[in-house]
C-alpha positions as CSV (number, residue, x, y, z in Angstrom):
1,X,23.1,0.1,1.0
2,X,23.0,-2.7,-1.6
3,X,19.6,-2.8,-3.5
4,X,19.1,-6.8,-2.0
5,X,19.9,-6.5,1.4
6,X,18.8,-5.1,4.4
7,X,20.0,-4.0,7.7
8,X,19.2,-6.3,10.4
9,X,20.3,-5.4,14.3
10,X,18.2,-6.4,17.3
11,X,17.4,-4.1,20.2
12,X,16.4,-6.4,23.6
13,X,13.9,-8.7,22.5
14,X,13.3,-6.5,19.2
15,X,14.6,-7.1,15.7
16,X,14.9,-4.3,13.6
17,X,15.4,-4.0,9.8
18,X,16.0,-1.1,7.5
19,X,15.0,-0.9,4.0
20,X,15.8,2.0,1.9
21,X,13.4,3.0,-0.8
22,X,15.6,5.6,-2.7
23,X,18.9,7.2,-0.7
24,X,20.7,10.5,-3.0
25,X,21.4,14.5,-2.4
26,X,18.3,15.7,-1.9
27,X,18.0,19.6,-1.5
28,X,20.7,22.6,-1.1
29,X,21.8,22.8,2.4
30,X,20.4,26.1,2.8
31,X,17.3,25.4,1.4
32,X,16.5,22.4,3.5
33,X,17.4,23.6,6.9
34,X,18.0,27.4,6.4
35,X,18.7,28.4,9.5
36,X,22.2,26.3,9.4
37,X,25.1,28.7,8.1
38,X,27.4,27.8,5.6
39,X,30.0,27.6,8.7
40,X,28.0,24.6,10.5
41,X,28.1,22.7,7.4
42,X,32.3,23.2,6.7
43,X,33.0,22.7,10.0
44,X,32.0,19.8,10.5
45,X,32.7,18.4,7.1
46,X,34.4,15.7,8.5
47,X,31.0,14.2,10.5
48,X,29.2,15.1,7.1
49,X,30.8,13.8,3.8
50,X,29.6,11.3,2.4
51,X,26.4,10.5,4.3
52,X,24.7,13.7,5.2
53,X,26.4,16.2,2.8
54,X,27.4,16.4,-0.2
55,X,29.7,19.4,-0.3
56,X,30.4,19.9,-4.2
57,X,26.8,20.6,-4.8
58,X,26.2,21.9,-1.3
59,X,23.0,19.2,-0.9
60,X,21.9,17.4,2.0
61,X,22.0,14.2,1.6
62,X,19.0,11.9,2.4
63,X,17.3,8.5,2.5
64,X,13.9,7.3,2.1
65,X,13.6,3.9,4.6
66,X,11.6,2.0,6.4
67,X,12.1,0.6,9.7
68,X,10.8,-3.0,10.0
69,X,10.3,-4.0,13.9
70,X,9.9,-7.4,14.8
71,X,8.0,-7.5,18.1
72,X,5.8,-9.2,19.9
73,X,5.3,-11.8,17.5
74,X,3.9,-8.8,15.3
75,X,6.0,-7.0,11.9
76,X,5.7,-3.4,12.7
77,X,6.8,-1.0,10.0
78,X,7.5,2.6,10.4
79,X,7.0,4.9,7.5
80,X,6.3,3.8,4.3
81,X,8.1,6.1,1.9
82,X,7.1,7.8,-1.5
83,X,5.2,5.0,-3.1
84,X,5.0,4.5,-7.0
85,X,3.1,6.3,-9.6
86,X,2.1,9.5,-7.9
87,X,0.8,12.6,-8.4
88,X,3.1,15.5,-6.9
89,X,3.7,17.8,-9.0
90,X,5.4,20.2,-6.1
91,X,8.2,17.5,-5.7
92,X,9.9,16.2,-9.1
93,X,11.5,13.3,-7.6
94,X,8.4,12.3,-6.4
95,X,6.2,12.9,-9.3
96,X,5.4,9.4,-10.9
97,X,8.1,8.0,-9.4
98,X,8.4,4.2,-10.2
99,X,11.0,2.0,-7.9
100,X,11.3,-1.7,-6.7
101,X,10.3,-0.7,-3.2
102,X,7.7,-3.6,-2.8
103,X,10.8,-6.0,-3.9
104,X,13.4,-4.9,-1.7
105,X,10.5,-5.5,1.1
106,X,10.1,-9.0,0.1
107,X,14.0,-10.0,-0.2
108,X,14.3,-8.8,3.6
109,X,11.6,-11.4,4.3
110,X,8.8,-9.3,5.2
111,X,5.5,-9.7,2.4
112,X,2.5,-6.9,2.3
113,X,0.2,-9.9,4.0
114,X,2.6,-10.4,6.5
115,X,2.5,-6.8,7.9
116,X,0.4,-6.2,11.3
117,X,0.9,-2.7,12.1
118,X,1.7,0.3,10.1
119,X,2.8,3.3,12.0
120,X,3.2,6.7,9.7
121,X,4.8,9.0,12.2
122,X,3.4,11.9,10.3
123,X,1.1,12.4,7.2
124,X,3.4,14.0,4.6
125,X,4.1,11.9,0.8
126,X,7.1,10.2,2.1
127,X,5.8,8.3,5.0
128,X,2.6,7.5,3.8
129,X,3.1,6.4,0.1
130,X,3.5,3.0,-0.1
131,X,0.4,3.0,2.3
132,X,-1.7,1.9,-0.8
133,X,-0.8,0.9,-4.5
134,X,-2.8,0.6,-8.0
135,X,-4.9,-2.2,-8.0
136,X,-6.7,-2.0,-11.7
137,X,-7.1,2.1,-11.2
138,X,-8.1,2.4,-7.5
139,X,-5.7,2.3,-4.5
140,X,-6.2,0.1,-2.2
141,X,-3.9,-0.7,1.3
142,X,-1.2,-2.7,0.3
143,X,-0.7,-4.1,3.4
144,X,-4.2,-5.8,3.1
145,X,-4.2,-7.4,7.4
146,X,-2.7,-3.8,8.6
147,X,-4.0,-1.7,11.2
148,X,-2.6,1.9,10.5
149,X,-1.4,4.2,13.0
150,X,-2.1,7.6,12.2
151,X,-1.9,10.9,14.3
152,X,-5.5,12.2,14.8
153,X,-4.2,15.7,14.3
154,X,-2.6,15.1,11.1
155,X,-5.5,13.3,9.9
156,X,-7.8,16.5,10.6
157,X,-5.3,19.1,9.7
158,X,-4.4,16.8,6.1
159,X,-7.8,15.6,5.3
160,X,-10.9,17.5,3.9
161,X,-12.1,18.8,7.6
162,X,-8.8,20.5,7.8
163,X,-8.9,21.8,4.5
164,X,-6.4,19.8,3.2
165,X,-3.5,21.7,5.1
166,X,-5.3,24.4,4.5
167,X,-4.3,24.3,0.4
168,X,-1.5,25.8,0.8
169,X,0.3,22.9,-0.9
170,X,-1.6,20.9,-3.7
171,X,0.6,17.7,-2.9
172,X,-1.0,17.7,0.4
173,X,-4.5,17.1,-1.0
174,X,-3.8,14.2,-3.3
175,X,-1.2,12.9,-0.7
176,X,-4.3,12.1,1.9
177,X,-6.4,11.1,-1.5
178,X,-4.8,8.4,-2.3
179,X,-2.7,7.6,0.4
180,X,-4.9,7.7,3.5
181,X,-8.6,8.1,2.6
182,X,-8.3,4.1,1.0
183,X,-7.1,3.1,3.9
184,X,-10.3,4.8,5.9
185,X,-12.6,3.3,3.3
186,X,-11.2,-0.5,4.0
187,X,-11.6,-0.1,7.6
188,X,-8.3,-0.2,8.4
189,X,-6.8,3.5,10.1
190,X,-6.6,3.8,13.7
191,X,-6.6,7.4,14.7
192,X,-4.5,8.1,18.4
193,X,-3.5,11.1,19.9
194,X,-1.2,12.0,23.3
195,X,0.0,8.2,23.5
196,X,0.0,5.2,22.2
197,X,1.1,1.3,23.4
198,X,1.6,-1.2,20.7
199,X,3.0,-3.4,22.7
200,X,5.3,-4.1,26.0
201,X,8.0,-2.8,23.5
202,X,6.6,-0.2,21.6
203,X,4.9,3.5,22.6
204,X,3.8,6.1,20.3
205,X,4.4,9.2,21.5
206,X,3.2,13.2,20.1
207,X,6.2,15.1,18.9
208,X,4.2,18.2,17.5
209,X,5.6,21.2,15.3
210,X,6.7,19.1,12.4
211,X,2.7,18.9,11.5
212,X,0.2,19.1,14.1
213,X,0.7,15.6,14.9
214,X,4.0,14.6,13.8
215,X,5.2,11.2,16.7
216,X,8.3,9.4,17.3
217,X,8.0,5.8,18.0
218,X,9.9,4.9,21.5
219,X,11.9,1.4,21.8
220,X,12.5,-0.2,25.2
221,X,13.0,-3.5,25.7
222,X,15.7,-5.9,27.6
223,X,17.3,-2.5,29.1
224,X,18.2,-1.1,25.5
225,X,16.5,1.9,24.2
226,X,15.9,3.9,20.8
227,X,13.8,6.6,19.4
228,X,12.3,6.8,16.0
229,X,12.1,10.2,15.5
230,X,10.2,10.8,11.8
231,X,11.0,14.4,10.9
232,X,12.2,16.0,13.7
233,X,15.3,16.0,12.3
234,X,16.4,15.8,8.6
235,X,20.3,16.2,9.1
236,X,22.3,16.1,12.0
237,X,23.8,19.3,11.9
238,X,20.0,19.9,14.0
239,X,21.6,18.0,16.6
240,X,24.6,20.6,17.4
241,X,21.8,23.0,16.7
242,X,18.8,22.0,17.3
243,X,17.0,26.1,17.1
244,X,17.2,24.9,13.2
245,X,14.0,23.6,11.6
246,X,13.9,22.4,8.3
247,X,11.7,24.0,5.6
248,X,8.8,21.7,5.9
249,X,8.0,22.5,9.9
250,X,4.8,24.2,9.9
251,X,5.2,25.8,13.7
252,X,8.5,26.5,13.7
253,X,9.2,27.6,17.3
254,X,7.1,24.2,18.7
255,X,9.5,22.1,16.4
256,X,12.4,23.5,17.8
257,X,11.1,22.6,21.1
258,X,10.2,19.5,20.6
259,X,13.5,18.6,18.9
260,X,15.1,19.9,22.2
261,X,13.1,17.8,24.4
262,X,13.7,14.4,22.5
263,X,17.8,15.3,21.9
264,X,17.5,15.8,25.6
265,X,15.9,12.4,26.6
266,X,17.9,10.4,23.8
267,X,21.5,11.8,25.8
268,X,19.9,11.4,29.3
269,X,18.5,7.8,28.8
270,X,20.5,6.3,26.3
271,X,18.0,5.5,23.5
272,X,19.7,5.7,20.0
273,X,18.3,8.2,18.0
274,X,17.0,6.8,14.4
275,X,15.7,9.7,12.6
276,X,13.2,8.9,9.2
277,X,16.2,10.1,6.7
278,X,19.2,10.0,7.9
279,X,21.8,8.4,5.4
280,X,24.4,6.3,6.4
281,X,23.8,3.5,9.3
282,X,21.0,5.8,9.7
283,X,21.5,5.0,13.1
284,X,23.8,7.4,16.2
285,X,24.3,8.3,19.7
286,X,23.6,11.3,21.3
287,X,25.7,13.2,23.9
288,X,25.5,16.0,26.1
289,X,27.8,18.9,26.7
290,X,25.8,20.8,29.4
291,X,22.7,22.3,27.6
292,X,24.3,21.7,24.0
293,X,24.4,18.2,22.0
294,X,26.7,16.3,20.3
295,X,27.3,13.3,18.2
296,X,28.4,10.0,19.1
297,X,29.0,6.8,18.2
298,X,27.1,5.9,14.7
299,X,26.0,2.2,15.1
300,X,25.2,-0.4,14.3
């Protein structure tokens, strides 16, 4: 995607826009989602290469975006990447990373003030860090007339009561430091579990196993549908095999399930399935071939 332009489509009465923070290979294939052979990679090269895979390196191939909704006479966003100058020492390509973010935002016509609702699907560093930015030393929301949707679950499990995930990751700590206790101390989280309305458009719903409260975002409106599914998926080789989790889910076996369950709604009803890092259109159809999944069409 060109650095000054965005992705614009509309779904019913919803516009949507997509603006990527940072798209490259990411991690070795069997790193990222281990449970995927070498063979599910190769054989379906062709579906892969370029977007998803890049084979010479054997990385997956990801993309750091937001999803802008227009809806409702509201600005939605969902996600909010990596955010600048951070602390993360257990990711390098994270750690102090400094991009234009904030400026591709602005060029699709969408400001910080002009932002309503914030939705972070989950509470790991790249959907919550441009939550907040440096403001003279202290972060402070940068989308200053937000209200921010967060899982109740993930704020327990990644916040102090939870022990911080439970330390087992020091990212985690300052990731809910400076990316979600400043938005608590300006008044502006709204914690939600089981579901959620935004609107007559928009419904939050729990996807658990990613985290403890990782959500996908469901579209309907005007007879169209989609499904913004966060992490539930970081490649879609875990659509023809969906058992496969990626590194990061904490309970593997409910992940799995839950991936299941949403694959099997997107095929049944139609939505398009718009997973947090897919590369290319970022975008794609899902079939059925009795209890197994497949891809279709890649839109828009």
């Amino acid at each position: 995607m060109a650095d000054d332009s965005a992705q614009r489509f509309v779904l019913g009465d919803v516009e949507i826009l997509r603006v990527v923070e940072w798209s490259a290979p990411y991690a070795p294939a069997p790193v990222l989602v281990p449970g995927a052979g070498p063979g599910l990679w190769k054989e379906n090269r062709d579906l892969l290469v370029p977007d998803h895979w890049d084979p010479d390196g054997d990385r997956v191939v990801v993309a750091l975006q937001t999803w802008v909704l227009r809806s409702g006479g509201r600005t939605v966003l969902v996600d909010t990447g990596v955010g600048n100058g951070r602390e993360r020492p257990g990711n390098p390509l994270f750690h102090h990373r400094e991009g234009d973010f904030l400026q591709r935002l602005e060029r699709a016509g969408v400001r910080p003030a002009d932002v309503d609702v914030v939705v972070n699907t989950h509470v790991h560093g790249d959907h919550v860090g441009w939550n907040t930015h440096d403001v003279d030393g202290a972060w402070v929301p940068t989308f200053p007339r937000a209200r921010y949707l967060v899982p109740a679950a993930d704020d327990f499990h990644f916040g102090p009561e939870g022990g911080y995930g439970g330390g087992t990751r020091a990212d985690d700590r300052l990731t809910y430091e400076d990316s979600i206790a400043p938005v608590h101390r300006a008044g502006q989280v709204e914690l939600w579990e089981g579901e959620y309305r935004i609107d007559d458009h928009l419904t939050l719903e729990a996807a658990p196993g990613h985290t403890p409260g990782s959500s996908v975002l469901r579209l309907a409106s005007g007879g169209e549908r989609a499904v913004f599914a966060g992490d539930l998926l970081h490649s879609p080789v875990q659509i023809l095999r969906p058992e496969c989790n990626s590194c990061f889910c904490l309970a593997p076996e409910q992940a799995a399930d839950t991936r299941r369950r949403v694959l099997g709604r997107a095929a049944d009803e139609r939505e398009l399935l718009i997973p947090a890092h897919f590369g290319g259109s970022g975008v794609v159809e899902v079939g059925r071939d009795g209890s197994a999944f497949r891809f279709g069409r890649w839109t828009p």
